[in-house]
N, CA, C and O atoms as a GROMACS GRO file, in nm:
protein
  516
    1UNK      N    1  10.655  10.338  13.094
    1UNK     CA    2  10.729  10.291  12.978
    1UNK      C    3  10.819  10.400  12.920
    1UNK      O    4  10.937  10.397  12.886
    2UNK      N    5  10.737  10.488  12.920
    2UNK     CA    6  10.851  10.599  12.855
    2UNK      C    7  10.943  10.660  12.945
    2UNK      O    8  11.040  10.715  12.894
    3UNK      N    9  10.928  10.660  13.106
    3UNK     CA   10  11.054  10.662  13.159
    3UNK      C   11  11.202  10.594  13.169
    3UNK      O   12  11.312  10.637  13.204
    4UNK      N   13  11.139  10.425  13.106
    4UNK     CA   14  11.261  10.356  13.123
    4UNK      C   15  11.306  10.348  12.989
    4UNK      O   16  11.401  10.277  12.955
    5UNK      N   17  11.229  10.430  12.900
    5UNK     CA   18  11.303  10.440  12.745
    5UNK      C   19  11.375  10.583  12.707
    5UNK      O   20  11.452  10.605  12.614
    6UNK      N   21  11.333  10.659  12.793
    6UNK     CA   22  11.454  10.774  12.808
    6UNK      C   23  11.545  10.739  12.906
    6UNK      O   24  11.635  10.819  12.884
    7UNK      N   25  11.587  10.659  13.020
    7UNK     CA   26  11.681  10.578  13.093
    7UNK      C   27  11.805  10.550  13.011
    7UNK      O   28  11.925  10.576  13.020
    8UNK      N   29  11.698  10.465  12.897
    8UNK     CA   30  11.786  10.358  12.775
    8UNK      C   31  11.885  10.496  12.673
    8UNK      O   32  12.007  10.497  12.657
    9UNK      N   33  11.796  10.588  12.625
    9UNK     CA   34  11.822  10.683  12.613
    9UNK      C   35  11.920  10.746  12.651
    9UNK      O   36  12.014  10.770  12.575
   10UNK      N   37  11.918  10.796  12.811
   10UNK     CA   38  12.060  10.841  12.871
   10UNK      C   39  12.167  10.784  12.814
   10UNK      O   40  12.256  10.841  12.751
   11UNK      N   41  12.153  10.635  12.847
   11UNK     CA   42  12.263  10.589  12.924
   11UNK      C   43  12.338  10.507  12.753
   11UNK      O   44  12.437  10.435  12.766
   12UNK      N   45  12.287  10.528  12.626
   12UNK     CA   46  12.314  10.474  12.481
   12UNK      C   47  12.391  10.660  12.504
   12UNK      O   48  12.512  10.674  12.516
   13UNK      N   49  12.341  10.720  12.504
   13UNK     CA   50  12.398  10.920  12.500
   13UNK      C   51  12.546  10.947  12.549
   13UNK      O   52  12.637  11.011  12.497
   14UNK      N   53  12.537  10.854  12.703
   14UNK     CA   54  12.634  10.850  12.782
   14UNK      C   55  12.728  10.751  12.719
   14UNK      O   56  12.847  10.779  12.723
   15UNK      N   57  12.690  10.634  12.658
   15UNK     CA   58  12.794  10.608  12.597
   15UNK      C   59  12.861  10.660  12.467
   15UNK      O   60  12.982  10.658  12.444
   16UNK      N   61  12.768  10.704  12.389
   16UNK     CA   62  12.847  10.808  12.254
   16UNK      C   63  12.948  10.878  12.353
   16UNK      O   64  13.065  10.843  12.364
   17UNK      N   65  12.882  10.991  12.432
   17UNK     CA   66  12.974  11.077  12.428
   17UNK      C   67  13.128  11.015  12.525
   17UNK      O   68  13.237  11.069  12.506
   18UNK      N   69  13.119  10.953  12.578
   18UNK     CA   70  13.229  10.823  12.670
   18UNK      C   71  13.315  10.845  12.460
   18UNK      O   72  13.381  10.939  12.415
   19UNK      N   73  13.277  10.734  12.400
   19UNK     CA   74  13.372  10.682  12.270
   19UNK      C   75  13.404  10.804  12.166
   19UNK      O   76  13.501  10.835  12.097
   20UNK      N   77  13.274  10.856  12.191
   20UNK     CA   78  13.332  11.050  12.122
   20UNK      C   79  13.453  11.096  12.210
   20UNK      O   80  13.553  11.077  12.140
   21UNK      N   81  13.478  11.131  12.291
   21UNK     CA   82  13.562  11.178  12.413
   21UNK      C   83  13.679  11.128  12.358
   21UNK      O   84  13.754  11.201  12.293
   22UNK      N   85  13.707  10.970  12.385
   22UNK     CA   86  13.792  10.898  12.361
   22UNK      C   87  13.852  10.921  12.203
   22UNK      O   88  13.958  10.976  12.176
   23UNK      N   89  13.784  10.881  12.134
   23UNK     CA   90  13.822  10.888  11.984
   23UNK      C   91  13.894  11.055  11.955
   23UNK      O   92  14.001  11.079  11.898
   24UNK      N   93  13.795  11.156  12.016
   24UNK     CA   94  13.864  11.310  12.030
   24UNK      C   95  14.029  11.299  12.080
   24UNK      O   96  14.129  11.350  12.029
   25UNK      N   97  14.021  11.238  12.163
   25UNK     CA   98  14.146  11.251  12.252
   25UNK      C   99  14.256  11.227  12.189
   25UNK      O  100  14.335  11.319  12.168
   26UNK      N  101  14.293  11.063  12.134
   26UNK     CA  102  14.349  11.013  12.042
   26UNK      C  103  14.366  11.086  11.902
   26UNK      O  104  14.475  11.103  11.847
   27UNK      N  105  14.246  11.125  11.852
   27UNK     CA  106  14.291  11.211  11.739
   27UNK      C  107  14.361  11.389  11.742
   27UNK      O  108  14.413  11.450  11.648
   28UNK      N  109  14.338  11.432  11.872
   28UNK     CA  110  14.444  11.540  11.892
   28UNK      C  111  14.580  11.485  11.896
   28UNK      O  112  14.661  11.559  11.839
   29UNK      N  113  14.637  11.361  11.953
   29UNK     CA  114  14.724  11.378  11.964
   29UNK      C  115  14.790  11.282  11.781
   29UNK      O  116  14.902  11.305  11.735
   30UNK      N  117  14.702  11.198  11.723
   30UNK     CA  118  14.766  11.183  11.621
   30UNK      C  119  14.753  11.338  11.532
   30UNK      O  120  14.860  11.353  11.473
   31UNK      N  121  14.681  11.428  11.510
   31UNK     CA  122  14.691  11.547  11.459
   31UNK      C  123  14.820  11.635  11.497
   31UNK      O  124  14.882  11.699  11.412
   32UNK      N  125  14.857  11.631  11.652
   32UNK     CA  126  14.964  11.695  11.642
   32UNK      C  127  15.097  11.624  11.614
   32UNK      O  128  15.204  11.681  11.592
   33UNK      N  129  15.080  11.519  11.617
   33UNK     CA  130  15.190  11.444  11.563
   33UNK      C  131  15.225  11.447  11.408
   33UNK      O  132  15.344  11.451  11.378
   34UNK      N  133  15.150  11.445  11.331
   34UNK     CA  134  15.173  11.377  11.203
   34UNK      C  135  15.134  11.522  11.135
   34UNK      O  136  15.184  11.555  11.027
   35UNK      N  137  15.043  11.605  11.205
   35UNK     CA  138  15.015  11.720  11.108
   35UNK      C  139  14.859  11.723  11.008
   35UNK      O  140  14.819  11.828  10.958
   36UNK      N  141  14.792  11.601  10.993
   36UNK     CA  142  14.694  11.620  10.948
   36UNK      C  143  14.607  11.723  10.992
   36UNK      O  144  14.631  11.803  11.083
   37UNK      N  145  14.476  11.715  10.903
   37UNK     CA  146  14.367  11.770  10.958
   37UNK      C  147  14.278  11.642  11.026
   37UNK      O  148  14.273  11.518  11.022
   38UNK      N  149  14.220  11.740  11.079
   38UNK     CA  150  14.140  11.658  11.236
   38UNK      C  151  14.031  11.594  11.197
   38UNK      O  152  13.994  11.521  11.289
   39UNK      N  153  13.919  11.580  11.043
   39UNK     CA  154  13.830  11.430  11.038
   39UNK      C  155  13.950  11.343  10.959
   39UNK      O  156  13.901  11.240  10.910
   40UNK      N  157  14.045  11.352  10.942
   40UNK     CA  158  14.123  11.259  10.867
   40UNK      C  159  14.194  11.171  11.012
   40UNK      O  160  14.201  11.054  11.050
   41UNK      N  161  14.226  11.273  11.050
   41UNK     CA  162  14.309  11.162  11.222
   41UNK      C  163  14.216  11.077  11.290
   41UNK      O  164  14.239  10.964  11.332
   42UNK      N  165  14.062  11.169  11.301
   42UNK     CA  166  13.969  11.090  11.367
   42UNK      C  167  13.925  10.954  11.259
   42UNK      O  168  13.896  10.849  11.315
   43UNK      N  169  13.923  10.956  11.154
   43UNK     CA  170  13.904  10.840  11.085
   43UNK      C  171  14.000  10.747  11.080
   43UNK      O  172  13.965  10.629  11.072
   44UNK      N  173  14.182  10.790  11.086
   44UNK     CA  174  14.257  10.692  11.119
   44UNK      C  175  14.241  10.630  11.216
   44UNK      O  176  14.222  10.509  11.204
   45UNK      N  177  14.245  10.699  11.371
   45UNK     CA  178  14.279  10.619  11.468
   45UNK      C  179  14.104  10.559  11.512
   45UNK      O  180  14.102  10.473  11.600
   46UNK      N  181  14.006  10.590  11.470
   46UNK     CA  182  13.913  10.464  11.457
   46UNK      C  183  13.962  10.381  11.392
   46UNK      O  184  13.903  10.274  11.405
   47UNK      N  185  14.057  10.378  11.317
   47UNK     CA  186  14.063  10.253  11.231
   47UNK      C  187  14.173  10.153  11.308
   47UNK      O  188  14.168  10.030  11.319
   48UNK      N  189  14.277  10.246  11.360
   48UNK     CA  190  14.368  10.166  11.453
   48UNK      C  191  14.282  10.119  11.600
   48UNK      O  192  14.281  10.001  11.634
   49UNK      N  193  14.238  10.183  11.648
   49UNK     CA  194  14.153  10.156  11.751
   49UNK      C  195  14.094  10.033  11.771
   49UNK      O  196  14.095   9.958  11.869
   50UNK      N  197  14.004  10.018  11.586
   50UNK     CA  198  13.947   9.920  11.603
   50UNK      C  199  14.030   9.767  11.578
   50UNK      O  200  13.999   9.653  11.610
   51UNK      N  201  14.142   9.818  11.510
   51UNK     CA  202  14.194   9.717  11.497
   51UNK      C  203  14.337   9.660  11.591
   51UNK      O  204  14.436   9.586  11.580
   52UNK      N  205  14.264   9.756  11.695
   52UNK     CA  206  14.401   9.678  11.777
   52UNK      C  207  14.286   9.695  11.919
   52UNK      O  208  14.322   9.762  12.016
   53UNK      N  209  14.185   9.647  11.918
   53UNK     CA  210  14.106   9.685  12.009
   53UNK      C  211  14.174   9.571  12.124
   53UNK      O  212  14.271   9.638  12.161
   54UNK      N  213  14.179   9.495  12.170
   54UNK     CA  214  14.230   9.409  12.276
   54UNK      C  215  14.345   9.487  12.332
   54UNK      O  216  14.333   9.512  12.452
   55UNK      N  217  14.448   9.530  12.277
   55UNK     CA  218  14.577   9.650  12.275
   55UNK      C  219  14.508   9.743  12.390
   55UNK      O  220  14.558   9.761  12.502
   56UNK      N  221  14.383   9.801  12.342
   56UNK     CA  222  14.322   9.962  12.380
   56UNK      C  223  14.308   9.858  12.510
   56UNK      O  224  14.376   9.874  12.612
   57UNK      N  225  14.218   9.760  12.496
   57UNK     CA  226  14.125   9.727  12.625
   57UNK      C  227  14.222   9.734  12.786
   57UNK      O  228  14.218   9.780  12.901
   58UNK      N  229  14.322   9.639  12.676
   58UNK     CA  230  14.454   9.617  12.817
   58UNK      C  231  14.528   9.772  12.882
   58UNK      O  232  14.560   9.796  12.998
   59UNK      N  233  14.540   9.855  12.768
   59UNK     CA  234  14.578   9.943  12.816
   59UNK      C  235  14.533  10.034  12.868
   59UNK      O  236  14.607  10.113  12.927
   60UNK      N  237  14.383  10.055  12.862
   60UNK     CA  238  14.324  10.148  12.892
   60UNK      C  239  14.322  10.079  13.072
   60UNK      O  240  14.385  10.127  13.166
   61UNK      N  241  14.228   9.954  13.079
   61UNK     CA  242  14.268   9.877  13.183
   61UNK      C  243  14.388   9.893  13.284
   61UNK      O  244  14.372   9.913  13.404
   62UNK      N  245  14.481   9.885  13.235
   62UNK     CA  246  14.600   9.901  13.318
   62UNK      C  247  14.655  10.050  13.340
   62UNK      O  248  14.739  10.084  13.423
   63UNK      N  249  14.610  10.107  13.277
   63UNK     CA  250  14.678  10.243  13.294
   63UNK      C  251  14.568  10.335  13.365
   63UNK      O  252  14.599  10.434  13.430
   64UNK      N  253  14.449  10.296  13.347
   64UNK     CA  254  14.372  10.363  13.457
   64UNK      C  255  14.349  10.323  13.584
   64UNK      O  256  14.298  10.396  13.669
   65UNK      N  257  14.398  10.162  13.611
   65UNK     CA  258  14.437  10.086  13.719
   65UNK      C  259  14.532  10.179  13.830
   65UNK      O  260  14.508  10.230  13.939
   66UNK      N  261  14.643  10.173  13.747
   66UNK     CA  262  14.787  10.222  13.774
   66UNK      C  263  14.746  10.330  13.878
   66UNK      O  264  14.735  10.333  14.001
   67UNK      N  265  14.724  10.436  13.752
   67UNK     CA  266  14.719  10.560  13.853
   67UNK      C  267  14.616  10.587  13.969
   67UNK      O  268  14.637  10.626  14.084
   68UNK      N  269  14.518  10.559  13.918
   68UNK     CA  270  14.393  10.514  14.013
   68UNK      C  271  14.470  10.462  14.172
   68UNK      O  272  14.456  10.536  14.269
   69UNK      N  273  14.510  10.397  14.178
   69UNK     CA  274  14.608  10.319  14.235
   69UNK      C  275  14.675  10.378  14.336
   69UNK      O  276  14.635  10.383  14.453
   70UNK      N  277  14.806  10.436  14.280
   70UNK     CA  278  14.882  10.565  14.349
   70UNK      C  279  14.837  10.657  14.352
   70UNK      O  280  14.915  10.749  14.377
   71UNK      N  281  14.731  10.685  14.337
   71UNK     CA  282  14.665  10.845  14.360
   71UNK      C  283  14.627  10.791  14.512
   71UNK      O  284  14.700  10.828  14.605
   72UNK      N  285  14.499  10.693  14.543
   72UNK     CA  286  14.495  10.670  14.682
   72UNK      C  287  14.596  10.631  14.735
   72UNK      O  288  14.580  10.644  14.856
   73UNK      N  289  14.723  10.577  14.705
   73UNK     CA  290  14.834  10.572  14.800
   73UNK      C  291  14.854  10.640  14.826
   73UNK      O  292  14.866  10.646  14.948
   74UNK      N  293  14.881  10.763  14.747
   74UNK     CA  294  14.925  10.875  14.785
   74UNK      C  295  14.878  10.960  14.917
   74UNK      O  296  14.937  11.017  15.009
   75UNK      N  297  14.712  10.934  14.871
   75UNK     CA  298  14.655  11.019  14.966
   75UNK      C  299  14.631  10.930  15.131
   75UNK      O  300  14.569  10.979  15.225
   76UNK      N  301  14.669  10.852  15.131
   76UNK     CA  302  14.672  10.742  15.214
   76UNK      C  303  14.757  10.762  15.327
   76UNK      O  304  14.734  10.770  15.448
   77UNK      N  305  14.912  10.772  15.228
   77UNK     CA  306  15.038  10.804  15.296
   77UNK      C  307  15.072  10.937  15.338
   77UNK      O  308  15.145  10.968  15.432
   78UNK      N  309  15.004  11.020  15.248
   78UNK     CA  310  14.995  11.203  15.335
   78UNK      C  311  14.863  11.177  15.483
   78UNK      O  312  14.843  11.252  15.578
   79UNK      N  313  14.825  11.102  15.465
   79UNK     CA  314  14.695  11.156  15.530
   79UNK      C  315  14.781  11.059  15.687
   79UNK      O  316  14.751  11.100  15.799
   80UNK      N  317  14.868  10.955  15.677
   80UNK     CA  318  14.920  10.856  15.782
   80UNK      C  319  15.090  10.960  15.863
   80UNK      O  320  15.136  10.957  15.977
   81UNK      N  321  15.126  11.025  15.758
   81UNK     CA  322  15.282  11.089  15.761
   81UNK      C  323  15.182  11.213  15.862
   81UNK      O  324  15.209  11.229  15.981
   82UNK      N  325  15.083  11.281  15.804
   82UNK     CA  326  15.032  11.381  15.880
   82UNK      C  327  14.970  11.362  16.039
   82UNK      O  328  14.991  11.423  16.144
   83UNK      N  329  14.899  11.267  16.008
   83UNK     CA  330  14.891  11.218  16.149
   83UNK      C  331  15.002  11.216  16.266
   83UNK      O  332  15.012  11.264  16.379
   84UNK      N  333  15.058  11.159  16.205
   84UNK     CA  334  15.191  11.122  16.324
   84UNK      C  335  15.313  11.253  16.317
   84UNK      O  336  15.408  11.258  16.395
   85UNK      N  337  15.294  11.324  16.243
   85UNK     CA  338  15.362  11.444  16.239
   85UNK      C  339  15.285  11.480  16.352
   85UNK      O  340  15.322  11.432  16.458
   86UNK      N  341  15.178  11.562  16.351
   86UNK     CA  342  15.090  11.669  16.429
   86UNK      C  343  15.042  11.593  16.533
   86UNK      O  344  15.004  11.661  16.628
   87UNK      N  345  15.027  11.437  16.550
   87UNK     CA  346  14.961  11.400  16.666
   87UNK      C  347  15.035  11.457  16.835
   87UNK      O  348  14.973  11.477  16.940
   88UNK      N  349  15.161  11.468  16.813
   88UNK     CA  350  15.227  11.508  16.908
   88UNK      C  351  15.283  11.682  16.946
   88UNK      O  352  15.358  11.740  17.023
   89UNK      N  353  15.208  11.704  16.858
   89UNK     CA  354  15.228  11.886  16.886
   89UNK      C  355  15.094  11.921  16.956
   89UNK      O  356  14.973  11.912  16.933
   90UNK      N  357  15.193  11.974  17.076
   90UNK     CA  358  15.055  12.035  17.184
   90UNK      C  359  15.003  12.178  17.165
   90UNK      O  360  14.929  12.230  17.248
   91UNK      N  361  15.042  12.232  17.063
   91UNK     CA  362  15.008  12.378  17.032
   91UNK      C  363  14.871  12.314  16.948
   91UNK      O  364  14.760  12.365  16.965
   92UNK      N  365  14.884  12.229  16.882
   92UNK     CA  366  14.726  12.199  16.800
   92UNK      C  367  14.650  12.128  16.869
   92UNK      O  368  14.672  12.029  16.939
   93UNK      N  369  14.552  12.189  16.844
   93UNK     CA  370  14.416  12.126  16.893
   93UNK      C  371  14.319  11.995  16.818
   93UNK      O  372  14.263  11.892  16.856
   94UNK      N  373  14.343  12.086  16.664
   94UNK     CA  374  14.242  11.997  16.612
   94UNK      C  375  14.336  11.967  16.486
   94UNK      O  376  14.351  12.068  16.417
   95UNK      N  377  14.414  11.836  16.431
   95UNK     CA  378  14.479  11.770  16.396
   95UNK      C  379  14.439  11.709  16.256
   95UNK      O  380  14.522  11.697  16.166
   96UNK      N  381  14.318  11.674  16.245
   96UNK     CA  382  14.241  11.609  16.152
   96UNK      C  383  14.230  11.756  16.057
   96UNK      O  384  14.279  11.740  15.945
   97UNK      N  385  14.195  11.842  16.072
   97UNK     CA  386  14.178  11.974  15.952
   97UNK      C  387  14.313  11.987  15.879
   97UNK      O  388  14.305  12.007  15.758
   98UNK      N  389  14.402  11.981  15.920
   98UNK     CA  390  14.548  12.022  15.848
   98UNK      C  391  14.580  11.855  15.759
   98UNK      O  392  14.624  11.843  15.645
   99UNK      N  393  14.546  11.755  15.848
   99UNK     CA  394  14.572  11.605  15.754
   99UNK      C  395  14.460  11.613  15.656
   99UNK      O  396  14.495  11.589  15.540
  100UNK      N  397  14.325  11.644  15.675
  100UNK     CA  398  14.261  11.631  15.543
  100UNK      C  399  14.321  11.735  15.405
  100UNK      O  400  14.342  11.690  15.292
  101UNK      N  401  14.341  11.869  15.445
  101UNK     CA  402  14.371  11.966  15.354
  101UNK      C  403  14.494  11.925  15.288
  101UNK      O  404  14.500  11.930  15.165
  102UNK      N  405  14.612  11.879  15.370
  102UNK     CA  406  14.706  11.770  15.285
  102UNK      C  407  14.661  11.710  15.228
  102UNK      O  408  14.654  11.761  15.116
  103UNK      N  409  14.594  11.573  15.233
  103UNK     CA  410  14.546  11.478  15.187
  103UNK      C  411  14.512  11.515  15.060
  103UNK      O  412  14.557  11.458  14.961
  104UNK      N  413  14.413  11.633  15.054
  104UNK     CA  414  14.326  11.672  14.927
  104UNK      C  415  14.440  11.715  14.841
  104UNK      O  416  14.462  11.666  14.731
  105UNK      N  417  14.519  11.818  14.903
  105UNK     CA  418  14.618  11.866  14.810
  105UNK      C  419  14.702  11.771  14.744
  105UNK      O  420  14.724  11.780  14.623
  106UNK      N  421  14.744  11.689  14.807
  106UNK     CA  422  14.802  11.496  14.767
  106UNK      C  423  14.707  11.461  14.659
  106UNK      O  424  14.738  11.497  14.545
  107UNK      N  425  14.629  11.416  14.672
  107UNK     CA  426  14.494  11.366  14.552
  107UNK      C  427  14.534  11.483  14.460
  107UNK      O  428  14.605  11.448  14.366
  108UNK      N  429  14.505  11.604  14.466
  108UNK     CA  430  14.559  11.717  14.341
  108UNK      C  431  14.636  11.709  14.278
  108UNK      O  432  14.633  11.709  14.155
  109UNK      N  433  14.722  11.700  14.348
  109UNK     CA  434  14.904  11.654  14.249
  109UNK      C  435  14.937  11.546  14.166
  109UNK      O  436  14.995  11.520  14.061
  110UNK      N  437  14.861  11.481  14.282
  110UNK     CA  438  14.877  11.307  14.199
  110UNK      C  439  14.759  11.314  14.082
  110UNK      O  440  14.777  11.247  13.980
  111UNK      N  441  14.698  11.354  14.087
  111UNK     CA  442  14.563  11.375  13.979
  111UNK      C  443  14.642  11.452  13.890
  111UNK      O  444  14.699  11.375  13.813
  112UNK      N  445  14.673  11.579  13.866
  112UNK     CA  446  14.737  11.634  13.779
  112UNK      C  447  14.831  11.541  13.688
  112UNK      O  448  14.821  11.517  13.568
  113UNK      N  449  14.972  11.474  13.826
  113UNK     CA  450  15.060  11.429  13.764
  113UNK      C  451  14.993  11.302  13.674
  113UNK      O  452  15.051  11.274  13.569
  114UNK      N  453  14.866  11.219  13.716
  114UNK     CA  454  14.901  11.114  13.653
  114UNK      C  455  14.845  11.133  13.533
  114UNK      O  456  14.881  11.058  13.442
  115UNK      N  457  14.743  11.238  13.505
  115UNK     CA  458  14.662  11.298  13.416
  115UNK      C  459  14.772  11.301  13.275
  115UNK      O  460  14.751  11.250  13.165
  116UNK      N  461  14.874  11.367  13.314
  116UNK     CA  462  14.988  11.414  13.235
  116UNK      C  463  15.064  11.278  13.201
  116UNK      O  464  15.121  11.267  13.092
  117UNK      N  465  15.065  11.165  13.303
  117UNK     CA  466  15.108  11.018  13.254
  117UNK      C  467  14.996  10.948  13.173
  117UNK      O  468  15.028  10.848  13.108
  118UNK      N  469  14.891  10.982  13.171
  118UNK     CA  470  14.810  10.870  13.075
  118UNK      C  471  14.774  10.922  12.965
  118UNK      O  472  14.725  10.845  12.881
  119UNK      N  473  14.789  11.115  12.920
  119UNK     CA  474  14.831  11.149  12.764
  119UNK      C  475  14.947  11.066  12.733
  119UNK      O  476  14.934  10.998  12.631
  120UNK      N  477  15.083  11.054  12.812
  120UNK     CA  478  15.206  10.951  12.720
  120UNK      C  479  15.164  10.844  12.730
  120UNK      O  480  15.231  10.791  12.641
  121UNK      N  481  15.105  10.767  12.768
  121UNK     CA  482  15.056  10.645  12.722
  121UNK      C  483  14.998  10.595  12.664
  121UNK      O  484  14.997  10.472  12.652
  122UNK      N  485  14.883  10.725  12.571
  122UNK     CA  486  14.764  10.729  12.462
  122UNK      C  487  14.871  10.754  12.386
  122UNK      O  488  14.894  10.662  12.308
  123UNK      N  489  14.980  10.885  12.375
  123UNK     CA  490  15.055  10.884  12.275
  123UNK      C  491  15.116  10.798  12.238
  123UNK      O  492  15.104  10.773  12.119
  124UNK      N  493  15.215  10.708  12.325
  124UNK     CA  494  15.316  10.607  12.290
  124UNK      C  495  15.215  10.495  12.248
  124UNK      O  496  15.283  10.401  12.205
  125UNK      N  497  15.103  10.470  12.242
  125UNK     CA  498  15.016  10.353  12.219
  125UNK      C  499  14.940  10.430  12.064
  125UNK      O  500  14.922  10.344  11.978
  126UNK      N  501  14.904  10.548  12.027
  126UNK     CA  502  14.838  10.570  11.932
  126UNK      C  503  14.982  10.591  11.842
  126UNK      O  504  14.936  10.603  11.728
  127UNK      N  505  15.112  10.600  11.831
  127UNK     CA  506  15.219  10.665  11.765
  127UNK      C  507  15.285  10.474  11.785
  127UNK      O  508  15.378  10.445  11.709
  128UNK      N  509  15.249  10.391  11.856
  128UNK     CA  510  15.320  10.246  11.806
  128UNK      C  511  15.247  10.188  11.724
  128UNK      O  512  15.301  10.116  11.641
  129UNK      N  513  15.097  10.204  11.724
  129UNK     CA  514  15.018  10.165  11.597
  129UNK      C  515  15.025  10.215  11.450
  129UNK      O  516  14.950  10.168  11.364
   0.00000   0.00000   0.00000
């Protein structure tokens, strides 16, 4: 019993800190926008949050879709371009080590870049409310 009530435990923990995270996030960027101090932003944009919650759902939805998305394309299309690059060079042997290390480096970039696209989309969504 008391294992599956520290389980319940975790996973109520795991969600604070999930809506802590979130609510943090949003209120850095209304703080640097507007200039407040930081429990005053975090109490606004709970308040927009909650009241445009269907807004958040779709967007959070779609914008972690998105990139999610083109990140494995990405790494999809380095890992297919590499193949057929190197499959025909007879100086290499082993073909698959140089397409994965692309690949990964692909997932990196695209991770970075889209990282940097879904702050403007918290901004342009917390700054239209």
């Amino acid at each position: 019993f008391v294992k599956y009530l520290l389980y319940c435990l975790q996973c109520c923990l795991w969600c604070f800190e999930k809506v802590m995270k979130f609510i943090n996030r949003n209120a850095y960027i209304y703080t640097a926008f507007k200039g407040t101090n930081f429990c005053s932003s975090c109490k606004k944009v709970f308040g927009l949050l909650m009241s445009n919650l269907v807004r958040v759902g779709v967007i959070n939805c779609v914008g972690s879709f998105y990139p999610f998305h083109w990140q494995v394309h990405g790494r999809i299309i380095t890992g297919i371009l590499g193949y057929f690059m190197m499959k025909n060079d007879a100086d290499l042997q082993y073909w698959a080590v140089p397409v994965l290390i692309a690949s990964i480096f692909a997932f990196a970039v695209a991770h970075t870049f889209f990282s940097v696209y879904e702050i403007g989309i918290d901004t342009i969504f917390v700054l239209f409310c």
